[in-house]
C-alpha positions in Angstrom: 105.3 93.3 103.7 101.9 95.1 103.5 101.9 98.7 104.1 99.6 100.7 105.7 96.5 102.8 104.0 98.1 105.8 104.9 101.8 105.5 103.9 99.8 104.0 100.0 97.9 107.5 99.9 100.7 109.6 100.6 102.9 107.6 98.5 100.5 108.1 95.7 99.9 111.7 96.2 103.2 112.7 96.8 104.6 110.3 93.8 101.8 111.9 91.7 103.1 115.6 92.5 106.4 115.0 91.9 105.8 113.5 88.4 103.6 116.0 87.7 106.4 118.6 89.1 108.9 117.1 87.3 107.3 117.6 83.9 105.7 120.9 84.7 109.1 122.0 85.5 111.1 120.5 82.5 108.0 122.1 79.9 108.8 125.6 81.8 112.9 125.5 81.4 112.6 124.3 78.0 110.3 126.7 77.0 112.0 129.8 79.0 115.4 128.6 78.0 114.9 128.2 74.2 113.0 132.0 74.4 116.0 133.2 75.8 118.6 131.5 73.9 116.7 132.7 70.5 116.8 136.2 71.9 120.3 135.7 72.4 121.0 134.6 69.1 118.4 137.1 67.4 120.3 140.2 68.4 123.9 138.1 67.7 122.4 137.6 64.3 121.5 141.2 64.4 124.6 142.2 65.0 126.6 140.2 62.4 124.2 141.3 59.5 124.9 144.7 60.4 128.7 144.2 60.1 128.4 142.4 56.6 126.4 145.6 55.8 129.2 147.8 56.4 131.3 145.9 54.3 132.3 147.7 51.6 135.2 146.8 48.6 136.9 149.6 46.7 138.8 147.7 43.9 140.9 145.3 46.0 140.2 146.9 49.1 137.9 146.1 51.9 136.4 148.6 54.1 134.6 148.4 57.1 132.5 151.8 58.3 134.5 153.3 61.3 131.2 154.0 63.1 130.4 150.2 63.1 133.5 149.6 64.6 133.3 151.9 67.0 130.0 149.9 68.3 129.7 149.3 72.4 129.2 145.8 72.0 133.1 145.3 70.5 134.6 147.9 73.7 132.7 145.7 77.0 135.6 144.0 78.1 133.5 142.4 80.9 131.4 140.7 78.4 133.0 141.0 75.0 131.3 140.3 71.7 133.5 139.7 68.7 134.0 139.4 65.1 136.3 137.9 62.1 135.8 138.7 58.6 137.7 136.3 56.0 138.3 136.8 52.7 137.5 134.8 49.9 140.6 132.9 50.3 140.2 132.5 54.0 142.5 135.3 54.8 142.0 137.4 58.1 141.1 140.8 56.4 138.9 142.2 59.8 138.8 141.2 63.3 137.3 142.8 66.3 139.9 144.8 68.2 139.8 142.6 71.8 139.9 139.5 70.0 143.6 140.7 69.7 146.0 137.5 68.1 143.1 135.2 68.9 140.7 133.9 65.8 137.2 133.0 66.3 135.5 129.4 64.8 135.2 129.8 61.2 131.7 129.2 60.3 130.3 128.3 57.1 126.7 127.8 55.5 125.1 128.9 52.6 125.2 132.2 50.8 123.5 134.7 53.3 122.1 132.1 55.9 123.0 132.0 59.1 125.0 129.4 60.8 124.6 129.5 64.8 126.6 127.3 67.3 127.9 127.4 70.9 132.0 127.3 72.0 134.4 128.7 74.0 136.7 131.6 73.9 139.9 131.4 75.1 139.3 132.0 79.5 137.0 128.8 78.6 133.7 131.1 78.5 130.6 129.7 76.7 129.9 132.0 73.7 127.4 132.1 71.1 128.7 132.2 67.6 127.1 133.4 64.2 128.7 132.9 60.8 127.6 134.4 57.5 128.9 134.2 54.0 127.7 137.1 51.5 128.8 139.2 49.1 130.0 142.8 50.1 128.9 145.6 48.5 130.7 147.3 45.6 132.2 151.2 46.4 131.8 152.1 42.5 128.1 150.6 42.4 127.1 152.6 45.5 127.8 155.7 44.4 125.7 155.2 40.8 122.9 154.8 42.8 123.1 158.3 44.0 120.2 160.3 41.9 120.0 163.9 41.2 118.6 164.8 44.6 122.0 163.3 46.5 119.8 161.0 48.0 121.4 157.9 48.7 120.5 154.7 46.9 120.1 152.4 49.9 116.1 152.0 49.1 117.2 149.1 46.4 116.9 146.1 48.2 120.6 145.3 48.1 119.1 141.2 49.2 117.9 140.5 46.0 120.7 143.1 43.9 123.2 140.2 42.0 126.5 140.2 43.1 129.1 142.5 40.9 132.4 140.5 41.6 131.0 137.0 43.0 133.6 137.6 45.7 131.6 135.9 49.1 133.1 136.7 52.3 132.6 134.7 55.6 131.7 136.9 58.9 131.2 135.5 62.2 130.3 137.2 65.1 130.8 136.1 68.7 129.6 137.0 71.7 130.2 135.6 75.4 127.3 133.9 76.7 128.0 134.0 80.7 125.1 135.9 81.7 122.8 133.5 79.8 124.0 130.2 81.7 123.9 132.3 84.7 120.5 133.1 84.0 119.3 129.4 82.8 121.3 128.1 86.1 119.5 131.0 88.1 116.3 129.4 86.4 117.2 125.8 87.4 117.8 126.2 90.8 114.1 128.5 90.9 112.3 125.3 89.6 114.4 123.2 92.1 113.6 125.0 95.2 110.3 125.7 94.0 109.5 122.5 93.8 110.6 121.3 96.7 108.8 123.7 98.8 105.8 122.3 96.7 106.2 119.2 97.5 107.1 119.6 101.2 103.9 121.7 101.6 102.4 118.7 99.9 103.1 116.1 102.1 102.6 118.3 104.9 98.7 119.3 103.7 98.3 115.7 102.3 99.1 114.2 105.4 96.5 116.0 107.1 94.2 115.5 104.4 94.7 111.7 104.7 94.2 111.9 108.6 91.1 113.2 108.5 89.7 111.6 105.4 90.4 108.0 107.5 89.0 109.1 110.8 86.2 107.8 109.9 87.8 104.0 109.2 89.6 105.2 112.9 86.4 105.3 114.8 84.7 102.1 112.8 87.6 100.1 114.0 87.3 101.4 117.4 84.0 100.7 117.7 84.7 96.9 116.4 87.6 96.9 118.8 84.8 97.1 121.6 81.9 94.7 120.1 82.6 91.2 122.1 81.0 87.6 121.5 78.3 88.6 124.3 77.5 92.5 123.0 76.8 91.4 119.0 73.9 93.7 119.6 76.3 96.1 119.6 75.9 98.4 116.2 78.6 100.5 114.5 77.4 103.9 115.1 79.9 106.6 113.5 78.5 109.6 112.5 79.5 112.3 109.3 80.9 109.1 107.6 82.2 109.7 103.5 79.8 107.8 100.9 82.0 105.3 100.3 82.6 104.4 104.0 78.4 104.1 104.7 79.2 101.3 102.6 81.5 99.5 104.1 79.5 100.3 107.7 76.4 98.7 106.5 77.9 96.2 105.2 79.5 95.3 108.9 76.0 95.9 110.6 74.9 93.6 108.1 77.9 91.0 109.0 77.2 91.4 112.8 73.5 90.7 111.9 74.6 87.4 110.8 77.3 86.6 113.1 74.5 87.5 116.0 72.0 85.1 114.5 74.8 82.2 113.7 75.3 82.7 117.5 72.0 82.5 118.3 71.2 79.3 116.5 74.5 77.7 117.8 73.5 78.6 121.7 69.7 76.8 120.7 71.2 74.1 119.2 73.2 73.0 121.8 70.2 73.7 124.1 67.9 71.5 121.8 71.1 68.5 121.9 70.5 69.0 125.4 67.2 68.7 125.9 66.8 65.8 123.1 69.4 63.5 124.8 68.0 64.1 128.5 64.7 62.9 127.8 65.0 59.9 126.3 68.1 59.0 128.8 65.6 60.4 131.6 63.1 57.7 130.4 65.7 54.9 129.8 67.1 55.5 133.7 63.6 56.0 135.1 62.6 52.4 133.5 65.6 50.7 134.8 65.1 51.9 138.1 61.2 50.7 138.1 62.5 47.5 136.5 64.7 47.0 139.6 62.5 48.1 142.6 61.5 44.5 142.3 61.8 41.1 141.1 60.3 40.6 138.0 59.5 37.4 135.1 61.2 37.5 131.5 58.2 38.6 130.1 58.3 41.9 131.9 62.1 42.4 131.8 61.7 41.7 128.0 59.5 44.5 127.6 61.3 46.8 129.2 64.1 46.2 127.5 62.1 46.3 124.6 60.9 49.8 125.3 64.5 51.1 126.2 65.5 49.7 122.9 63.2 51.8 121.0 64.0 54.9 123.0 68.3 53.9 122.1 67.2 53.5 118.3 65.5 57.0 118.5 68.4 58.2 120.5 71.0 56.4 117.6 68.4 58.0 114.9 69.1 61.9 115.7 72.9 61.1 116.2 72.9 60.0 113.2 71.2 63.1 111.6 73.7 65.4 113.7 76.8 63.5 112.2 75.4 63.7 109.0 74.6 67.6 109.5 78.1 68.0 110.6 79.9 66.2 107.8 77.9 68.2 105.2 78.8 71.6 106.7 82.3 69.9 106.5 81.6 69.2 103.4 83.1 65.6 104.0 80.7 64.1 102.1 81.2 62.1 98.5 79.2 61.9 95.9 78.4 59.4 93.3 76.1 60.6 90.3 74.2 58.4 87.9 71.1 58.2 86.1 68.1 57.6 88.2 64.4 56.5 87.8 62.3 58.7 89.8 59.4 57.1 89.9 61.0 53.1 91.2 62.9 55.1 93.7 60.1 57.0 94.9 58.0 53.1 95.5 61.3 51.9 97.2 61.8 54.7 99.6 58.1 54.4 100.6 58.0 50.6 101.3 59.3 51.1 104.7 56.8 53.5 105.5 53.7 51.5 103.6 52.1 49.5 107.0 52.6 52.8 109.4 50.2 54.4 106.5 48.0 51.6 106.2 47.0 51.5 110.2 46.4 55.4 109.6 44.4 54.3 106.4 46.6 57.0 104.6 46.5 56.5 100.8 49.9 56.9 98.7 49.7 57.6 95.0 52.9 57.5 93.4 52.1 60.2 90.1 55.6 60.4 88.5 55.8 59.2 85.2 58.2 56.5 84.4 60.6 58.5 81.8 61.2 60.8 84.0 64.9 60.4 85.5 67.6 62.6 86.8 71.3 62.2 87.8 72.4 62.0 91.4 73.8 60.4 94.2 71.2 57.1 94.7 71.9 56.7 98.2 71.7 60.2 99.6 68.5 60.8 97.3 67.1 58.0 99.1 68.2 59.9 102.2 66.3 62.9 101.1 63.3 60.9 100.1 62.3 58.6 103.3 63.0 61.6 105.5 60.2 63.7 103.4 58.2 60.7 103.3 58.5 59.9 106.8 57.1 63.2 107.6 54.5 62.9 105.3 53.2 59.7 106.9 53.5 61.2 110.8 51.6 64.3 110.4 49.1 63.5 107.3 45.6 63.1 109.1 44.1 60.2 109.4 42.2 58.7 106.3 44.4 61.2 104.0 46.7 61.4 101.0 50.2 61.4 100.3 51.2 62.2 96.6 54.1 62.1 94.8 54.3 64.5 91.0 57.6 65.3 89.3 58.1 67.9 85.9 61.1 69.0 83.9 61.8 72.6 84.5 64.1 73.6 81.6 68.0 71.7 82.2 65.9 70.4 85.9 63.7 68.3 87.7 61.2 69.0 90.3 60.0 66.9 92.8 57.1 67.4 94.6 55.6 65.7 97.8 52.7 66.5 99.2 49.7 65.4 102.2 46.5 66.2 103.7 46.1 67.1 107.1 48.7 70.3 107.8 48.1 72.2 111.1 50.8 74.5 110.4 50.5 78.7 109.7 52.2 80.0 106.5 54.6 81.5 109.4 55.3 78.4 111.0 56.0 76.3 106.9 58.6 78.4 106.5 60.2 77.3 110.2 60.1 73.6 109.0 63.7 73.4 107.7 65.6 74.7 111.0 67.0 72.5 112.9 65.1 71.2 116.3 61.6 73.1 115.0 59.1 71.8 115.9 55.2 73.1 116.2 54.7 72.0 119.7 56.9 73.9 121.2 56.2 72.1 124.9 57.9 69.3 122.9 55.7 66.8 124.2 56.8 64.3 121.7 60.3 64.2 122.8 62.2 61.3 121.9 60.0 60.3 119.4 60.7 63.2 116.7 63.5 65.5 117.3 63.0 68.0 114.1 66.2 67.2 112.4 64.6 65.4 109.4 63.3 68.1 106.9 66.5 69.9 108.2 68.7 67.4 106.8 66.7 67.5 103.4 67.4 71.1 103.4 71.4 70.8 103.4 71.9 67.0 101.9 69.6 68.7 98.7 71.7 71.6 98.6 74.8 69.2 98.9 73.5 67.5 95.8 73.2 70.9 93.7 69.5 71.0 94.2 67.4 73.2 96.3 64.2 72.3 98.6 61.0 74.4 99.7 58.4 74.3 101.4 54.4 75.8 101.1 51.4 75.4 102.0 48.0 75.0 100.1 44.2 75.9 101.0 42.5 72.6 102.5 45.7 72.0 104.6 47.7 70.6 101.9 51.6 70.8 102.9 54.0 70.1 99.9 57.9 69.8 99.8 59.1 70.5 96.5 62.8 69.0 95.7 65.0 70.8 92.5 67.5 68.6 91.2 69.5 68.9 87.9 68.2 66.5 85.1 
């Protein structure tokens, strides 16, 4: 099921600014959340490497400094942080006096690297953890590097001073981690609600963004909705249009341009039907009722039926050209292509017309050179031929020419027809193709040409993947030319 224009832009927009959200959001709690859990850790690690520091061994014995002990962070019972120092041997010698019986997880890495993971303590609280193994300080080697002043010898970078004994000791240091989740969670729900009054104020201002960016499209179609088979003068006016909709609005001026003139040609053509088939019938009646005002020989009764014979073949003759207009805009029409000889079917289409020319003493000279073929349909090429010629014979003056030429034109073949004797304006040549046109417009000659001939040309040579044209020369020369493929 289609949707409409409007639910596909908001869909889009709002699908859009929730990806976008989504990410922006992810790229903000990863970023805010690893700071804060590396702060977290950073003072942890702190922490631990100041308790290795106060580490001491005397002999056998391992002291820890009281005032480390002593340290805040070991006395918050709300949010305890604790440590456990094993021996060697992994032998509880130090533990943080709220850890009470409990032992933290032992963590081990390489000499004086830190080791930092994530647990629980014993209430099921997340913690951070940091483990260290070094090598405590020696009692007997601190107090040679006292020097005469009593200064103590802490400036030697006790980092890079070799171990005495070789004895490494594993620390790890614990603290709870509570108000970091809370914070993370507290930063979760931010982005959540954030975003979702984002988006909801989205939608909202897209939604009237999209309303008023298809207004325009609102008033086009409610100025179709009022444009009716007798108003296609009617022109789609909207004003303060986008760029992109001008388009589309000249492009429907443009349609109703057409669709008015189709009209207009379909309400003359049924005019010019009518007036074509109400002559000649006017003439057969009003012959058959002089016939009949009186008793008359065979001779006379044979001419008139002879006359309304003539007038019926004329009559059969544009009935024919109609059905054959029809069936090509119906495109019902087969076709059946072969080689052809232009020149022999030029002399056979003009046989019929030879004795018309001769009482006009019009002269026909048949210029296309025997080689010269093409491929088409024969029959409806003869179609197109005898109708040109036909016209070329009725309104060539008398004592003229009619000439046949034909050229190839690169992968075509171009026919051209041409006679003496044209009366017509450069305006009215390029009339000569519509259907019914005729130059006498009082259409005095009713009955005997009806205008459909050069129109059927037009559309059977079109049919036949060729085109046909029409021109006029200085001295009154008129010439058809006919494009067909070679």
């Amino acid at each position: 099921m289609s949707r409409s224009l409007r639910t596909r832009l908001l869909t889009g927009i709002i699908g859009g600014m929730i990806l976008l959200l989504t990410v922006f959001s992810l790229l903000i709690y990863v970023v805010i959340s690893n700071a804060l859990v590396k702060q977290f850790d950073a003072s942890l690690a702190s922490i631990a490497r100041i308790l290795a520091a106060s580490v001491e061994l005397d002999g056998n014995e391992v002291e820890l400094e009281f005032e480390v002990q002593q340290m805040s962070e070991f006395q918050n019972t709300e949010h305890p942080t604790h440590y456990q120092l094993w021996g060697p041997d992994g032998t509880v010698l130090a533990k943080s006096p709220l850890l009470g019986t409990d032992d933290l997880l032992r963590l081990e890495g390489s000499l004086n690297e830190l080791v930092i993971g994530a647990s629980r303590d014993k209430n099921s609280q997340p913690q951070r953890t940091v483990g260290l193994k070094f090598v405590p300080r020696n009692a007997d080697s601190h107090d040679e590097d006292k020097d005469e002043d009593g200064n103590d010898g802490d400036e030697v970078d006790e980092d890079n001073r070799p171990p005495i004994n070789g004895q490494e000791f594993t620390l790890v240091a614990a603290r709870n981690a509570s108000d970091l989740h809370g914070q993370l969670r507290f930063l979760r729900w931010l982005l959540l609600i954030a975003s979702a009054a984002v988006i909801a104020l989205s939608f909202l201002t897209s939604a009237i963004v999209v309303r008023q960016g298809l207004r325009p499209l609102n008033s086009i179609a409610a100025e179709i909705a009022t444009i009716r088979e007798d108003s296609l003068t009617t022109r789609i006016t909207a004003e303060n249009v986008p760029t992109e909709v001008v388009q589309i609005k000249n492009r429907l001026n443009e349609f109703l341009s057409r669709l008015q003139a189709s009209f207009n040609r379909e309400r003359r053509f049924n005019a010019d039907v009518a007036h074509e088939l109400r002559t000649p019938l006017a003439g057969i009646r009003s012959t058959i009722e002089v016939t009949l005002t009186r008793a008359r020989n065979n001779d006379e009764y044979k001419r008139v039926l002879s006359d309304c014979h003539a007038i019926v073949e004329n009559m059969q003759t544009m009935v024919n050209n109609l059905l054959m207009l029809a069936r090509l805009d119906a495109q019902q029409i087969s076709f059946h292509a072969e080689q052809i000889q232009l020149a022999e079917l030029v002399n056979s289409c003009w046989r019929p017309f030879s004795d018309k020319a001769l009482e006009s003493q019009i002269t026909f000279d048949n210029g296309i050179e025997p080689e010269i073929t093409c491929e088409s349909d024969r029959q409806n090429l003869s179609i197109v031929l005898s109708n040109v010629l036909d016209n070329a014979v009725e309104y060539a003056d008398e004592g003229g020419q009619i000439r046949t030429t034909a050229r190839r034109i690169d992968d075509s073949v171009e026919i051209a027809i041409s006679n003496t004797g044209c009366q017509l304006t450069t305006e009215q040549v390029s009339q000569v193709f519509d259907c019914f046109w005729r130059r006498d417009l009082s259409r005095s000659d009713t009955g005997t040409h009806c205008g459909l001939g050069l129109a059927l040309v037009q559309k059977l040579i079109r049919a036949l993947g060729g085109n046909a044209t029409a021109e006029l020369k200085p001295g009154g020369i008129f010439i058809v030319r006919l494009i067909l493929s070679a």
